[in-house]
N, C-alpha and C positions, 0 to 999 in steps of 0.2 A: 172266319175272316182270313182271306188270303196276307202270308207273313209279306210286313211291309220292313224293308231297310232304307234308310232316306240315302243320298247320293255321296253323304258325308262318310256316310256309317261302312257305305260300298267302298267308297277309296281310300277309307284305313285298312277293310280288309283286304285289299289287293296290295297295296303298299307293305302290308306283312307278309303276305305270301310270297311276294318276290322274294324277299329279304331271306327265306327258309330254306331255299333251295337245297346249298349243301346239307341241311339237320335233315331235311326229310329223307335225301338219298343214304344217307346213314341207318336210321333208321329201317329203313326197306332192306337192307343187306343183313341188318339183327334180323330181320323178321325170315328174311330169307335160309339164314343159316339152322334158325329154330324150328321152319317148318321141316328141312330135312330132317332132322333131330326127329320128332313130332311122328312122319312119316316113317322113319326108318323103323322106330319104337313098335307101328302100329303093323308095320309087316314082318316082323322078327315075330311076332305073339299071332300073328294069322289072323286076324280080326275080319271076322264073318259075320252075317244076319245075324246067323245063331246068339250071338254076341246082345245081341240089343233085346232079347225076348224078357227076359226080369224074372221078377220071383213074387212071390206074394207070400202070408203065413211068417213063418221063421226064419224063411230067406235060405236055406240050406242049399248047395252046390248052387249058387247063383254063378256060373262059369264066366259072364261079362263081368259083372261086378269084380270080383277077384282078379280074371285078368287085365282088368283095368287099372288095380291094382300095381300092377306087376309091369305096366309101361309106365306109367308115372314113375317108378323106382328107374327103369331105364333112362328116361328121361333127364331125371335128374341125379342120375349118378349114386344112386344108394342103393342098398341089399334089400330093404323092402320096402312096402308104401301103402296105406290105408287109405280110398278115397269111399265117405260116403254120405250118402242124404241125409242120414243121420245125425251130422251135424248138422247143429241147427244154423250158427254162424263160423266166422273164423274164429272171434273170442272161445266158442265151444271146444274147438279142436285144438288152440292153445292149450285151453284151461285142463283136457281131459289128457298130454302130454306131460302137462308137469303136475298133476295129480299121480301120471304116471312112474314119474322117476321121482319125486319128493315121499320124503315120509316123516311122523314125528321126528324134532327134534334136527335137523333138519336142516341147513340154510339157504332161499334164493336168492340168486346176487345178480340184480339187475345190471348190466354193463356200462350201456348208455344213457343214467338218469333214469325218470319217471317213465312206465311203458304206458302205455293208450288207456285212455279213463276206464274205457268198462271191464280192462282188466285188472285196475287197481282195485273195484270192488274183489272179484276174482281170490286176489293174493290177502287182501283184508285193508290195506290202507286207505280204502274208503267205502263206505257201506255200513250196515247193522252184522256186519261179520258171519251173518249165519251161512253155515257150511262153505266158508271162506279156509284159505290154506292158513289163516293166523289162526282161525279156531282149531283147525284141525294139527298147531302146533311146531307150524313149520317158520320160520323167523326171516325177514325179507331185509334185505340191504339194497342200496345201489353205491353206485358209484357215479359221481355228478360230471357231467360233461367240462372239459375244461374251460375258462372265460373265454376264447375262438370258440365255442359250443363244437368242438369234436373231439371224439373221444380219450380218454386218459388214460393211455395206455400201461405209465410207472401205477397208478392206481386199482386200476385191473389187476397189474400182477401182483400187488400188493393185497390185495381186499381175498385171491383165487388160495392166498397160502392158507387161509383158516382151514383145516382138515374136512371142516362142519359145512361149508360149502359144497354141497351134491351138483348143484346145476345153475347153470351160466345163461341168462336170458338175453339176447343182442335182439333187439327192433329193427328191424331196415330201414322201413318206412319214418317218414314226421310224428306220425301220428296229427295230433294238435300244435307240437311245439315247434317253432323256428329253427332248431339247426336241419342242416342239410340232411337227405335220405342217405343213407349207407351205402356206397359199393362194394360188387360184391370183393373188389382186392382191402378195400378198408374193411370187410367183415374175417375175411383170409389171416391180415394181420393184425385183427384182436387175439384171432383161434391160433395162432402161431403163437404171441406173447404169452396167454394163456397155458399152454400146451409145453412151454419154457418150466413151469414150477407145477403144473395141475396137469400131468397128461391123460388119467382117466377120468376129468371131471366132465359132467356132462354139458354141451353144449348146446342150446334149443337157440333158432332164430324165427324170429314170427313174421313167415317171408310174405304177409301180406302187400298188395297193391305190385310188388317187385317182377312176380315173374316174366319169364320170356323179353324183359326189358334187357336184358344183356343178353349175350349168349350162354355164359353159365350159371350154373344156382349155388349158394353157400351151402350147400350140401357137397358139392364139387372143390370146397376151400378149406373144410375144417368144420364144420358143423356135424354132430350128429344127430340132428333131427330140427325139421323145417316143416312149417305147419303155414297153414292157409286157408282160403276162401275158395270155392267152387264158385260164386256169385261175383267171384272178382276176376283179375286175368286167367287162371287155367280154365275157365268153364265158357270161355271164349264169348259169353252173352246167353248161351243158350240153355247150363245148366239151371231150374230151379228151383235150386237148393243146395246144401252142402258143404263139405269142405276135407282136407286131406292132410293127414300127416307121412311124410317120410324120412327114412334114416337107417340107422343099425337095426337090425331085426327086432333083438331082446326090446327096444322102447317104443317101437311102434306095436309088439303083442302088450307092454306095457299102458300104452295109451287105451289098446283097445278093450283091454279090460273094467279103463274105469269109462269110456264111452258106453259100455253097456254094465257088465259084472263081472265078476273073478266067476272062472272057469265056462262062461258061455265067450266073452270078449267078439270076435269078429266072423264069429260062426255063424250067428245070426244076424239080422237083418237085412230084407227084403227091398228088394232097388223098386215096385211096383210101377215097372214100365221107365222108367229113365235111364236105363241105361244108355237108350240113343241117343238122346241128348247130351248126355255129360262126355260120351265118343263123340259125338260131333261139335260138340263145343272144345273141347281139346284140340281138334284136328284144327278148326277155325282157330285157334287160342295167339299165335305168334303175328297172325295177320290183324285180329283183332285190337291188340295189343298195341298194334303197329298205328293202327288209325287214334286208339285214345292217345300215343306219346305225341305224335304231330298234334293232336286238337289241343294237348298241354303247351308246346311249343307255339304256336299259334297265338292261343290265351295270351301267354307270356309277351309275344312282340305286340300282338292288340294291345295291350294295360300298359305297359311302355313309353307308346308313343301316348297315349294317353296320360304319360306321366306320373303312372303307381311304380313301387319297388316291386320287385317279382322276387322269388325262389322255386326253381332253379330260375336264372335269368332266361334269355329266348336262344341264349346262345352256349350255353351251359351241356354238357353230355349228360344226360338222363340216367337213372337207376331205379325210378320208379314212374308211377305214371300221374302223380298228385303232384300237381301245381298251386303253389301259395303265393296268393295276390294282398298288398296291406293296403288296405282299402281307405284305415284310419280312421274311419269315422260309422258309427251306426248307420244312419239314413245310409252311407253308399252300397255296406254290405245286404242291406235288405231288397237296395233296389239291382244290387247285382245277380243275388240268387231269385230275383221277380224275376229277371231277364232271362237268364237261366231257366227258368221254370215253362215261360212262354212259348220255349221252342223247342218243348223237349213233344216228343211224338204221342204222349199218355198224359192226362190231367195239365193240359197244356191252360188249361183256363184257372187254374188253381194261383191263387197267391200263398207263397209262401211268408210263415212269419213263426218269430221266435216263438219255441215254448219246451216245456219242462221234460228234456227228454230222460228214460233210466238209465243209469250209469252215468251221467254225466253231473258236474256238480255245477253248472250257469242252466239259464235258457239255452238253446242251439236253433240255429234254422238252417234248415236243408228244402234244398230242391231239385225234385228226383221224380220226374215223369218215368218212370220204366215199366217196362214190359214186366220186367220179375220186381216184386217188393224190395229196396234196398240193396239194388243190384250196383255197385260201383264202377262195374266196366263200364256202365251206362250212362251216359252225362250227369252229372249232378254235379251241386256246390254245396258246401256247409261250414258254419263259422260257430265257433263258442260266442257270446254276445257280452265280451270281456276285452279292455284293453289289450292288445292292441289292434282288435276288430281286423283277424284277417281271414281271409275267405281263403278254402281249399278246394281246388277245384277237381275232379277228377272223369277220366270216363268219355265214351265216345265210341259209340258201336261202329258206326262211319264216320272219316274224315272231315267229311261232307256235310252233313248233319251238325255234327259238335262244332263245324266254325261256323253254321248259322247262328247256333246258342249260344256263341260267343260274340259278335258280329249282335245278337239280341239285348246281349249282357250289357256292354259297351254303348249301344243304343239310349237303354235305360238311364246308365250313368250319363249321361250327355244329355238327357231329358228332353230327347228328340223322338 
C-alpha cells in the first residue's frame, strides 16, 4: 500500500522544515569538514582493491583489516585503533576495554551516574553476576549527576583521589536517562579536572551514537580510549557488524587480548569479506551521520509543534544523534514507535510492541525496520515502558526517508 500522509500531517512537515534552515546548513559544514578528515585518513594509508579482499581461517596478515585500523586511529587522533567484526556489539567492545585495563582489586568510577543498562549487567550492578567485573573483583562507584543533571565536576575530582581507582568511564550519549548527551568540550573538561589530581588514571568514553556529530572526537580532548559501534555512525549503514576501540597503544593491545586471549589478542581474526564494507561505510560515515542529525532535528520541531517536550530541543546544537521525545503516556509511545515502524524500508508491516528484552530491567519496545539487525544509524525508536514514557529516537540513512518516518510517527499520534 502506497504511504499515505493526510494534508495535515504535509503541512506540519513543511512548517518544520522551513523553520531548519540555519540547523541543517550547520550540520552540512560538520559533515563537510569530516569527510575531509575521512578522505585525507584514506589517502595517507593508500587504500586500494587489495584492501577489501579479507581473510578467512585465523585471519593472519589481513592487510585491510589492520590498515583499517590504522585510519580510524588517524581519524580520530590516537596512536592506535582496533576495528573489528568481532565485536559482536558496542556493549562488547566497552566491556572487553575495561576487562582490559581493570584487574582484581581494582576500582571503576563511573563519572556521569548509571552508564547504559546492558552495561550495568556488564560491571555486575545488575544481572546474576556470572563473569561480571564484581565477580571477577573489581568494585564499581559512580558519581551521581548534579540536581541540573550535568556533571559534578568538585565530585569527580574528589571520588578520582582514591589510589584504587584505575579507570574513569564518561558516556557521551543519554543512554536511557534524561540529561543532556555530553560535548565533546564538556568531555575535555571532565579529563582536564580529572587529570588536576589523577594524571595517569585511565580514561575510557563510550563514544557511542557521538561520532562524526562534531568535528572532533574525545580522544582529541583527554581521553585515552573510546570505544564504539560499527552498526552505529562510523559504519556509515553499510558495516554488518562490529565495533572499534581506540587510543594509547598499551590499552587497545589490552582490549584485544581479552576480545580474543592473552598472547593471540588482534593477531587473529578473520574480516571474511567485509572489509569493503566497513571502508565504505566509513567513507559514507560523516554524510550519513549528517542526514540522521537533521531527521533528529526534524523529529524535534515535528513533536513541538505538536506540543511534546523534546531533548535536545529543534534548535539546540547536537552532540549526538538521539533524540528524546516525552511522550508521557504509554498508548502515545506505542503508537509512535507503530509510526516509526510503518515507514521504515524492512518489516514495514510489523507492529511493534513492548516485551522483555536482555539487559534491560522493564519491557522495552523498539522499532527498527533495517537492512542490518539493530542497526541504529537506521531509523528506529525505543522507549523503557516506565515513567516517564519517553521515546528515543534515533537514525536515518536518508534525510528524506527518516522525515517520512517521522511525518508517519506524528500521523499515528494525531490518529489520522
Amino acid at each position: 500500500m502506497p504511504l499515505q500522509l493526510s494534508n495535515r500531517v504535509r503541512a506540519l512537515g513543511k512548517q518544520a522544515q522551513d523553520a531548519l534552515a540555519q540547523q541543517f546548513a550547520h550540520i552540512d559544514e560538520i559533515a563537510e569538514i569530516n569527510t575531509q578528515k575521512v578522505l585525507s585518513a584514506f589517502h595517507t594509508h593508500k587504500v586500494s582493491e587489495a584492501f577489501f579482499q579479507g581473510s578467512t581461517g585465523y585471519g593472519y596478515d589481513d592487510l585491510g583489516r589492520d590498515t583499517l585500523g590504522a585510519i580510524y586511529a588517524d581519524i580520530f587522533g590516537t596512536e592506535d585503533a582496533m576495528v573489528r567484526t568481532t565485536f559482536v556489539n558496542g556493549t562488547h567492545a566497552i566491556a572487553s576495554a575495561l576487562y582490559g585495563v581493570l584487574r582484581p582489586g581494582d576500582v571503576l568510577l563511573s563519572a556521569i551516574g548509571a552508564p547504559y543498562d546492558t552495561l550495568q549487567s556488564v560491571i555486575g550492578i545488575t544481572g546474576n553476576g556470572n563473569g561480571s567485573l564484581k565477580e571477577f573483583g573489581v568494585t564499581y562507584r559512580q558519581v551521581d549527576l548534579t540536581a541540573d543533571d550535568t556533571p559534578d565536576l568538585p565530585g569527580i575530582v574528589q571520588a578520582v583521589q582514591d589510589e584504587t581507582v584505575k579507570a574513569v568511564l564518561i558516556q557521551r550519549s543519554r543512554g536511557y536517562a534524561t540529561r543532556a548527551s555530553l560535548s565533546v568540550d564538556e568531555i575535555r573538561e571532565i579529563c582536564a579536572a580529572i587529570r588536576t589530581v589523577r594524571p595517569t588514571v585511565n580514561i575510557l568514553v563510550d563514544n557511542c551514537y557521538g561520532e562524526f556529530v562534531e568535528t572532533i572526537e574525545p580522544s582529541q580532548v583527554g581521553a585515552d580510549l573510546i570505544m564504539g559501534s560499527l552498526i552505529k555512525n562510523p559504519g556509515g549503514g553499510l558495516a554488518p557488524m562490529g565495533g572499534y576501540v581506540a587510543g594509547r597503544k598499551d590499552l587497545v593491545e589490552s582490549a584485544a587480548m581479552r576480545m580474543t586471549v592473552p598472547g593471540i589478542g588482534r593477531e587473529c581474526g578473520a574480516s571474511l569479506g567485509t572489509n569493503r564494507a566497513l571502508y565504505q561505510g566509513l567513507f559514507l560515515a560523516p554524510h550519513t551521520v549528517a542526514q540522521a542529525t537533521k531527521t533528529a532535528v526534524f523529529a524535534a520541531k515535528v513533536m513541538e509543534l505538536l506540543g511534546y517536550r523534546t531533548s535536545p530541543t529543534s534548535q539546540d546544537v547536537r552532540h549526538d544523534i538521539i533524540q528524546m521525545i516525552h511522550l508521557e503516556k504509554p498508548e502515545a509511545v506505542e503508537k509512535f514507535c507503530q509510526g516509526i515502524q510503518s515507514g521504515a524500508p524492512v518489516d514495514s508491516y510489523v507492529t511493534p510492541v513492548p516485551w522483555d528484552m536482555p539487559g534491560y530491567d522493564c519491557p522495552v519496545i523498539m522499532a527498527a525496520g533495517a537492512f542490518i539487525q539493530g542497526a541504529s544509524i537506521e531509523l528506529s525508536a525505543d522507549a523503557p515502558m516506565r515513567p516517564p514514557y519517553t521515546v528515543y529516537m534515533q537514525g536515518g540513512l536518508t534525510y528524506e526517508s527518516g522525515k517520512l518516518g517521522i511525518l508517519l510517527a506524528a500521523q499515528a499520534l494525531l490518529g489520522e
